[in-house]
C-alpha positions as CSV (number, residue, x, y, z in Angstrom):
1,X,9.3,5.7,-2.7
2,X,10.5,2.2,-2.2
3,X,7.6,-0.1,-3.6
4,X,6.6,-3.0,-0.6
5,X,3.1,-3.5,-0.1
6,X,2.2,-2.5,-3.8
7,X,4.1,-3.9,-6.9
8,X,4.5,-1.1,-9.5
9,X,5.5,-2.2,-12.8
10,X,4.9,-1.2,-16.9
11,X,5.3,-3.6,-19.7
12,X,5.4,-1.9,-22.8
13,X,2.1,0.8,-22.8
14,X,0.5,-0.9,-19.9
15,X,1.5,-0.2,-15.9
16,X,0.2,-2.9,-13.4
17,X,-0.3,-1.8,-9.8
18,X,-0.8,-5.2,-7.3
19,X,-2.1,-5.1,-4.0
20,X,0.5,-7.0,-2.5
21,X,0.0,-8.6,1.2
22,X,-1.2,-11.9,0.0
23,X,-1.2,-13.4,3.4
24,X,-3.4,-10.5,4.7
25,X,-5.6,-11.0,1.4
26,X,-4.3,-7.8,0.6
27,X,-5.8,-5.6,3.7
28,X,-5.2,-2.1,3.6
29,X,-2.6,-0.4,5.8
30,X,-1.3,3.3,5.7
31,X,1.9,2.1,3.8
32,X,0.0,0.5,1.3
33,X,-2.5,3.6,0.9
34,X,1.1,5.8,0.3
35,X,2.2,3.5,-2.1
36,X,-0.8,3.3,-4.3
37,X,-1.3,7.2,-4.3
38,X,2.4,7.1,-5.6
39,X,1.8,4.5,-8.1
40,X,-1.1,6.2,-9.6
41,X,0.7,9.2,-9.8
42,X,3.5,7.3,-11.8
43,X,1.3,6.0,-14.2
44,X,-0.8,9.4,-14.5
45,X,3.0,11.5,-15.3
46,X,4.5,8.6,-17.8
47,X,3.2,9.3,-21.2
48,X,4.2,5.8,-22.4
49,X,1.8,4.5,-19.4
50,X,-1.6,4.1,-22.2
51,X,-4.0,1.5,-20.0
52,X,-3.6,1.0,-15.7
53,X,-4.5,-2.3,-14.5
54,X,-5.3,-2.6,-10.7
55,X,-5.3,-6.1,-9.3
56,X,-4.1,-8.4,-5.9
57,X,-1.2,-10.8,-5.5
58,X,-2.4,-14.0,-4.2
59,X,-5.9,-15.5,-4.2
60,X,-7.5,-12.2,-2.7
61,X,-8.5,-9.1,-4.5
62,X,-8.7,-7.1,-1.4
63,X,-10.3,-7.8,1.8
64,X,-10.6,-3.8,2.8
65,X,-9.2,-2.6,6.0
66,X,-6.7,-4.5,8.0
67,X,-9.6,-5.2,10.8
68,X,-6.9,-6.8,13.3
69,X,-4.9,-3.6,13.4
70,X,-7.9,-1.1,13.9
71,X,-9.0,-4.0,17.0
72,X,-5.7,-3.6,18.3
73,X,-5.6,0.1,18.5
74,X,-5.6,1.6,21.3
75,X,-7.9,4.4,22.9
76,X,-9.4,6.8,20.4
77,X,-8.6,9.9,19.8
78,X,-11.4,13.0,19.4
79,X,-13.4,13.8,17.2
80,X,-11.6,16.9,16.8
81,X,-7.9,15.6,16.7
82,X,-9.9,12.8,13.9
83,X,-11.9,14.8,11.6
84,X,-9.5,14.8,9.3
85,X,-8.5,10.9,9.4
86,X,-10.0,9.8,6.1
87,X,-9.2,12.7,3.6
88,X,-5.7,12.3,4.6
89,X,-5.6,8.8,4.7
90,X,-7.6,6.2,2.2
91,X,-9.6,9.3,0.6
92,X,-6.0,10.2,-0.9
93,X,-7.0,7.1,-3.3
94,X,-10.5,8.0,-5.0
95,X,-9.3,11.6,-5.7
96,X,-5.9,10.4,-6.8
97,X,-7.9,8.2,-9.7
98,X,-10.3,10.9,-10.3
99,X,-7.5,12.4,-12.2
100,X,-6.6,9.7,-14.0
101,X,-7.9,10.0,-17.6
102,X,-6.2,6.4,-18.6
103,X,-8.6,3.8,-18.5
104,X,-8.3,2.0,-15.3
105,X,-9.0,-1.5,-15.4
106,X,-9.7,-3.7,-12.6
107,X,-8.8,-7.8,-12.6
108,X,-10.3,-9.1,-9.7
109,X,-8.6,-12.4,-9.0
110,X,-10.2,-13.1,-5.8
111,X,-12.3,-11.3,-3.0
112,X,-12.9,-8.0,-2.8
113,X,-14.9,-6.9,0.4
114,X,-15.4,-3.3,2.1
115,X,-12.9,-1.1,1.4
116,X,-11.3,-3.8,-1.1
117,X,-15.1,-3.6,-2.9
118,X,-15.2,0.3,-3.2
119,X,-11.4,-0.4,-4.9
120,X,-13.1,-2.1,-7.3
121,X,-15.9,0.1,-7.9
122,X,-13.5,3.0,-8.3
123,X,-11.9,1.3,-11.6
124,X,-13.5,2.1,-14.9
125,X,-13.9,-1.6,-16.1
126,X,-13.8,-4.8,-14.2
127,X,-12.8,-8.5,-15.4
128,X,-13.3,-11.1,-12.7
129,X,-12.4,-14.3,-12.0
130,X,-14.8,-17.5,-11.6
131,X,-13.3,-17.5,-8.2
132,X,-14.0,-13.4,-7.2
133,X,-16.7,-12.8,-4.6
134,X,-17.7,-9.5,-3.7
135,X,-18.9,-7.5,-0.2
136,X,-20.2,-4.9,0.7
137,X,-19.1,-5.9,4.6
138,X,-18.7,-2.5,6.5
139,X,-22.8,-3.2,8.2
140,X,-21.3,-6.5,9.6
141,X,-19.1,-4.3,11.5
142,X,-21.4,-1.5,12.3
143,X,-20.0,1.4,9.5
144,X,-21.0,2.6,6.6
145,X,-18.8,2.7,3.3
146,X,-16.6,5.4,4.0
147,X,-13.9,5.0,0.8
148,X,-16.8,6.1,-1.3
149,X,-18.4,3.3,-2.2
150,X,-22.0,4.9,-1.5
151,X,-20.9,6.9,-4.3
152,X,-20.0,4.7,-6.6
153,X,-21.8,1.9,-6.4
154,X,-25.4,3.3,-7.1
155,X,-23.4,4.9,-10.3
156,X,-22.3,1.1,-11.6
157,X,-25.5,-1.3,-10.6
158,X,-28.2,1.5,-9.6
159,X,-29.8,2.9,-6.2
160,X,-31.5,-0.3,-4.9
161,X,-29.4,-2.8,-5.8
162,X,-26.7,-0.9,-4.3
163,X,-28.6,0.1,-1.6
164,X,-29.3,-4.3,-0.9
165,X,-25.5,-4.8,-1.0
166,X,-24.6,-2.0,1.7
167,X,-27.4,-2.6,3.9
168,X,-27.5,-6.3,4.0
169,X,-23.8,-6.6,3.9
170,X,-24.6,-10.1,1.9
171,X,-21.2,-11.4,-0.3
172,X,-22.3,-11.9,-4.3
173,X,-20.2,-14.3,-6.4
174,X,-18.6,-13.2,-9.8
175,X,-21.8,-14.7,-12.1
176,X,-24.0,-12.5,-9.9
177,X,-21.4,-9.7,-10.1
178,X,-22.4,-10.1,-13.8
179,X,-25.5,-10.2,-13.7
180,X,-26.2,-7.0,-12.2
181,X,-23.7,-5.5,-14.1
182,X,-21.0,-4.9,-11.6
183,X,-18.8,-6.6,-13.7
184,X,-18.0,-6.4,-17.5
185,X,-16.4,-10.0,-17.7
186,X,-16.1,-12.9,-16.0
187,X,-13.6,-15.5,-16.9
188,X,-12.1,-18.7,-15.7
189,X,-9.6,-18.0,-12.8
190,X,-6.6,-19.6,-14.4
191,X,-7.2,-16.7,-17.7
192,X,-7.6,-13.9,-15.9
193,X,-4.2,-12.6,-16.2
194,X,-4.5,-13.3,-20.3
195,X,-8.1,-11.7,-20.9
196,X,-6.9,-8.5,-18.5
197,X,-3.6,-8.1,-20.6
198,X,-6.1,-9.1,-23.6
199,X,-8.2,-6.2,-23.1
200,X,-5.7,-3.9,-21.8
201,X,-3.6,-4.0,-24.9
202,X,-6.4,-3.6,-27.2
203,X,-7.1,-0.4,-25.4
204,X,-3.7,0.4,-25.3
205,X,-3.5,0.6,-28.8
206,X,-6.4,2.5,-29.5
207,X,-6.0,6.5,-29.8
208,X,-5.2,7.3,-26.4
209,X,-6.0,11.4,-26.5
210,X,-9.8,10.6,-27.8
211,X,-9.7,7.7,-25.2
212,X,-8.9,9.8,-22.2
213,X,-11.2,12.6,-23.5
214,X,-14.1,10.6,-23.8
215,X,-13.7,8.9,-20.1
216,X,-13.4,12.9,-18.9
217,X,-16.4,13.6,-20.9
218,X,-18.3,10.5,-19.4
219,X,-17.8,11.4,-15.7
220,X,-17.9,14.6,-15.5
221,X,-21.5,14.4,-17.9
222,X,-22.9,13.0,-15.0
223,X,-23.5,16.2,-13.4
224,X,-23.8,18.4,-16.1
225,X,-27.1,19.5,-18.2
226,X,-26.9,18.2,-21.8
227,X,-26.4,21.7,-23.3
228,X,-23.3,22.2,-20.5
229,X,-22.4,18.3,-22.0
230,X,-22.9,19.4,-25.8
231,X,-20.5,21.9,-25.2
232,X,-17.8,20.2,-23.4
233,X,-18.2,17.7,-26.5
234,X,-17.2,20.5,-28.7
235,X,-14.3,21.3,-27.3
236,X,-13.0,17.3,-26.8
237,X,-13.5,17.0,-30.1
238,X,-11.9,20.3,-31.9
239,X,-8.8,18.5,-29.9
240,X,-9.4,15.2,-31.1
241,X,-9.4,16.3,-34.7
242,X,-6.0,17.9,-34.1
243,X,-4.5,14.8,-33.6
244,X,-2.7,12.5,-36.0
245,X,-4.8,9.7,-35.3
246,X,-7.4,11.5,-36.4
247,X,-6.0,11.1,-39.5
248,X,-4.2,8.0,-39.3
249,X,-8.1,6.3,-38.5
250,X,-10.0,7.5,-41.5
251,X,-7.0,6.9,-44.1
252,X,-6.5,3.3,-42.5
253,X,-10.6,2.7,-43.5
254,X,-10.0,3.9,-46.7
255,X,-7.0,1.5,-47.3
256,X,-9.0,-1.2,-45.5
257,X,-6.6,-1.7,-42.9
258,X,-6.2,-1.5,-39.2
259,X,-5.3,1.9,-38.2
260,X,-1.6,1.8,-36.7
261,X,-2.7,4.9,-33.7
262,X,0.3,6.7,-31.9
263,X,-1.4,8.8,-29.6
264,X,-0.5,12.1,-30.8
């Protein structure tokens, strides 16, 4: 697929997927919902792909659906000929990342509101700039979160602060963001780009199998009793011990140096 409304690229161990319709603040459309499915999947297949970064050109994050084009459509169809709509269409982007073991790693640059929120929410860490404001809007407009943000969000900040943002609708700046722990980082807008790439590299250069098993292991514990968990742990680790950075780590602390992981 030829890249437009997304800009796929990789530089070195770390891909970069960018909302890009900065003069729509980065609204969703159908095309741009294709193109991110196929980005994802890029970066999931290339095993020199360690760390995915998730961000918006411009000076918006994302501002969720493109609200002038839904205005403009015209009559609705049924409920029958609909009732598939979402799975096939923005739900394609949730499950997509749900099979993404690389960390995921959102740098919100600017803001992020309904659908462009529950983006956010779906990445696995968040760095925001001074200048990113967050909303849950879809009440303002008589909906509910329907990309899964009444999933995620009571996961990241808990049930009644999450509960506040989607019935009130209200927009929270990035120090608030923080404060509730929606956010891991916030940093000054003009080093956003640095502290991502920062952080993403650091990652990057950690052991990448043990990485991606303990993000499996942490999502999927959610739902599962603690002897179903234990268990699951086993097994992650018997195949982290094969590895050669399971070697490489405890011979690099013997030598008192940093370990030099591969990923194998």
């Amino acid at each position: 697929m030829e890249f437009q409304e997304v800009i796929y690229s990789r530089e070195d161990d770390v891909a970069t997927m960018a909302l890009n319709r900065p003069e729509a603040l980065n609204a969703l459309t159908p095309r741009m919902v294709d193109e991110l499915v196929t980005a994802i999947e890029e970066a999931k297949q290339d095993n020199e792909v360690k760390v995915v970064v998730l961000t918006g050109a411009g000076r918006g994050f994302c501002s969720g659906m493109d609200v002038r084009a839904v205005a403009a459509r015209g009559p609705q169809a049924s409920l029958v000929e609909r009732r598939n709509e979402m799975r096939e269409s923005i739900h394609r982007v949730p499950r997509a990342l749900a099979g993404l073991d690389k960390p995921l790693i959102g740098s919100i640059n600017g803001a992020a509101a309904g659908a462009g929120m529950d983006m956010a929410s779906m990445c696995d860490l968040r760095i925001a700039s001074n200048k990113a404001k967050f909303a849950m809007s879809y009440v303002r407009m008589g909906l509910i979160p329907g990309d899964g943000g009444c999933y995620f969000l009571p996961r990241i900040i808990g049930m009644a602060r999450a509960l506040e943002l989607i019935w009130t609708g209200r927009m929270i700046d990035a120090e608030e963001a923080l404060r509730i722990g929606y956010v891991n980082k916030v940093v000054p807008h003009q080093e956003l780009a640095a502290a991502t790439r920062e952080l993403a590299t650091q990652l990057a250069r950690g052991p990448a199998i043990a990485i991606q098993l303990a993000k499996r292991l942490a999502y999927r514990g959610l739902y599962m009793d603690l002897n179903t968990a234990l268990e699951a742990a086993e097994t992650a680790q018997l195949i982290a011990r094969s590895t050669e950075d399971a070697i490489e780590g405890p011979r690099a602390w013997v030598e008192k140096r940093e370990p030099r992981f591969k990923g194998k």
